[in-house]
Legacy VTK file of the C-alpha trace (Angstrom):
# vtk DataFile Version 3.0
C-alpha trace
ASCII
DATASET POLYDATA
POINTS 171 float
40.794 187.623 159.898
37.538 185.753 159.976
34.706 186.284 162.088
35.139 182.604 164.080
38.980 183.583 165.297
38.876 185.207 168.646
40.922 189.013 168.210
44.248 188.433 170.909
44.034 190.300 174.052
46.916 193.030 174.540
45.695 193.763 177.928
44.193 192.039 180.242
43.271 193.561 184.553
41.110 191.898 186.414
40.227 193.780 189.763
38.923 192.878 192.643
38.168 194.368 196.185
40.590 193.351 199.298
39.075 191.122 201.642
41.397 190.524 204.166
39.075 188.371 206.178
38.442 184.490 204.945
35.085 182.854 205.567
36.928 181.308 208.298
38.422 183.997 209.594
34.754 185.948 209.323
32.896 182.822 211.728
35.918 183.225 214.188
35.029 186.828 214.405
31.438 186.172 214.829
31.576 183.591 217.473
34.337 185.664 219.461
31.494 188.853 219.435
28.790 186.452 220.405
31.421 184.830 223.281
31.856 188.454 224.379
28.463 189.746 224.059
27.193 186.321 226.056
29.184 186.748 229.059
28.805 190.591 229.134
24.511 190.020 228.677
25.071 187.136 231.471
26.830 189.808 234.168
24.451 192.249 233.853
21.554 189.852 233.487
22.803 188.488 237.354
23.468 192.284 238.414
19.607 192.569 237.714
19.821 195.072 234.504
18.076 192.087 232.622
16.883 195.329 229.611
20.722 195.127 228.559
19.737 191.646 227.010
17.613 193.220 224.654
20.263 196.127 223.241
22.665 193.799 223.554
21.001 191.565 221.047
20.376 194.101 219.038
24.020 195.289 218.449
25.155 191.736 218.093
22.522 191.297 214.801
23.818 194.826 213.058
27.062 193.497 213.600
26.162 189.959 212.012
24.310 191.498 209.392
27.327 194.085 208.444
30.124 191.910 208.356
27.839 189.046 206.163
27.206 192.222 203.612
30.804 192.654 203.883
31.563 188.983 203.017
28.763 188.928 200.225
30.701 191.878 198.111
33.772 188.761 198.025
31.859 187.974 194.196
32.404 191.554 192.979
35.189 191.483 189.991
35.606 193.526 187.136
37.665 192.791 184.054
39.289 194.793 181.888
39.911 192.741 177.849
41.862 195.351 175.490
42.225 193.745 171.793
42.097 195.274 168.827
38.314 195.487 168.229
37.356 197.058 171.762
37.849 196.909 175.178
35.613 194.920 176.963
34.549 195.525 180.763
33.008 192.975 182.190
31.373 193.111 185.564
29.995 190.867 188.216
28.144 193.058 191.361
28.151 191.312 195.097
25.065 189.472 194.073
26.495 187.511 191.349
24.973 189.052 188.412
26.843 190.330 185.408
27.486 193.170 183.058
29.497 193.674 179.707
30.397 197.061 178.301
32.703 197.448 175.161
33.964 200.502 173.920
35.988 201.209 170.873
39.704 200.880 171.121
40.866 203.662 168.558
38.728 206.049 170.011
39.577 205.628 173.752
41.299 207.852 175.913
42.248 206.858 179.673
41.932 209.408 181.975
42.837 209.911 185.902
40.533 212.524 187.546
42.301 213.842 190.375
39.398 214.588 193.558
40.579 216.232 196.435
40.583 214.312 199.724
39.953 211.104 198.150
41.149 208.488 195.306
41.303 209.388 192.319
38.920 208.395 189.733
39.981 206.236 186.142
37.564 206.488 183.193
38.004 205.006 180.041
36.013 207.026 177.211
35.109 206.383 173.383
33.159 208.265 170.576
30.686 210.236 173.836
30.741 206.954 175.917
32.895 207.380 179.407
32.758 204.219 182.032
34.623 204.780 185.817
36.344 201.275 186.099
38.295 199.995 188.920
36.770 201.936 191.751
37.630 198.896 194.442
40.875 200.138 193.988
43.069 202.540 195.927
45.053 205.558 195.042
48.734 203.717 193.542
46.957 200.250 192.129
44.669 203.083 190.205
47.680 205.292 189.348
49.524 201.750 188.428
46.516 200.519 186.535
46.002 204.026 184.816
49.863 204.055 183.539
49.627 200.348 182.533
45.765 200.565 180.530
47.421 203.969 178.547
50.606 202.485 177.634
48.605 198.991 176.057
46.374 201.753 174.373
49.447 203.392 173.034
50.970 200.777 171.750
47.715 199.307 170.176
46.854 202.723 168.471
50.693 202.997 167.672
52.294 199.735 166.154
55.796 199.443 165.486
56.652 196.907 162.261
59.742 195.213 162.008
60.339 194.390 158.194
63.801 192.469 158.130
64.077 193.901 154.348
63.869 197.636 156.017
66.661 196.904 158.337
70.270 198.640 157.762
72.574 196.385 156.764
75.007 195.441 158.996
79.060 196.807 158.771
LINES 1 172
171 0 1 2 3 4 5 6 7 8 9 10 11 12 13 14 15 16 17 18 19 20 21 22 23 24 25 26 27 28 29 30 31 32 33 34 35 36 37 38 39 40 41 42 43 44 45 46 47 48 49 50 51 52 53 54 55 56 57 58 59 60 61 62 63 64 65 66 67 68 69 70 71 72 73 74 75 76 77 78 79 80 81 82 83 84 85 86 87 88 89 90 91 92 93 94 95 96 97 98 99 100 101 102 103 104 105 106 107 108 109 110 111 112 113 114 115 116 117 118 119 120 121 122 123 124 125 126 127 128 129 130 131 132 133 134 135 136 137 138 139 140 141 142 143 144 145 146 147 148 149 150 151 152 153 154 155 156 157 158 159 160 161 162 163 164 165 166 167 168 169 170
């Protein structure tokens, strides 16, 4: 095979963190807090505890600021290539940039660290090199993923031929 034809992908996982909130659903959110926090600030404001307005404020900006930082980690993806020269893991963090890891596929071994109380982890290791991957995941997508990333290394390290020549002849 020459260097200018792409090796095919046997696996392929891309993974991404659950966001069940859409950018609409996040300004609905926000204004309903701010509604809220308005006509709360506004009753104590005419009961004379004017001070309120200040705390109040300040738990409505935390709030803005942690559901935006929620929102930003939408760009986080990770993708999982398995071919027959490596697997590559390519990363993009919450702020956009990117990453690209590649380990050999003959050497790897996929491996699900159980941790008690809490998800397992899944590393992928080759030749001294070990990676976590998929940690937006929960416990059965990992198990899932796991099952599905050993099997496609399996059956890469593990090929079965067909030769029609080899094949019993029938009756």
């Amino acid at each position: 095979m020459s260097e200018s034809q792409p090796d095919p992908v046997v696996f392929e996982a891309e993974i991404t963190p659950h966001r069940s909130l859409s950018p609409r659903g996040l300004r609905l959110i926000v204004g309903s807090v701010c509604l809220v926090s308005l006509c709360t600030t506004s009753m104590f404001w005419y009961l004379g505890a004017w001070p309120i307005a200040g705390f109040n404020g300040g738990e409505i900006l935390l709030a803005m600021v942690l559901l935006r930082t929620h929102a930003r980690s939408r760009k986080r993806r990770e993708l999982l290539l398995l071919s027959g020269r490596s697997l590559r893991i390519l990363r993009t963090d919450a702020q956009g940039r990117a990453s690209e890891h590649s380990l050999a596929p003959f050497w790897l071994n996929v491996t699900l660290q159980e941790r008690p109380g809490r998800v397992p982890g899944l590393y992928v290791s080759a030749r001294g090199q070990q990676m976590e991957v998929a940690t937006a995941l929960g416990e059965p997508e990992k198990r899932d993923l796991a099952a599905a990333l050993a099997d496609a290394v399996h059956r890469l390290k593990n090929p079965v031929f067909d030769n029609p020549q080899l094949r019993p002849e029938p009756g």
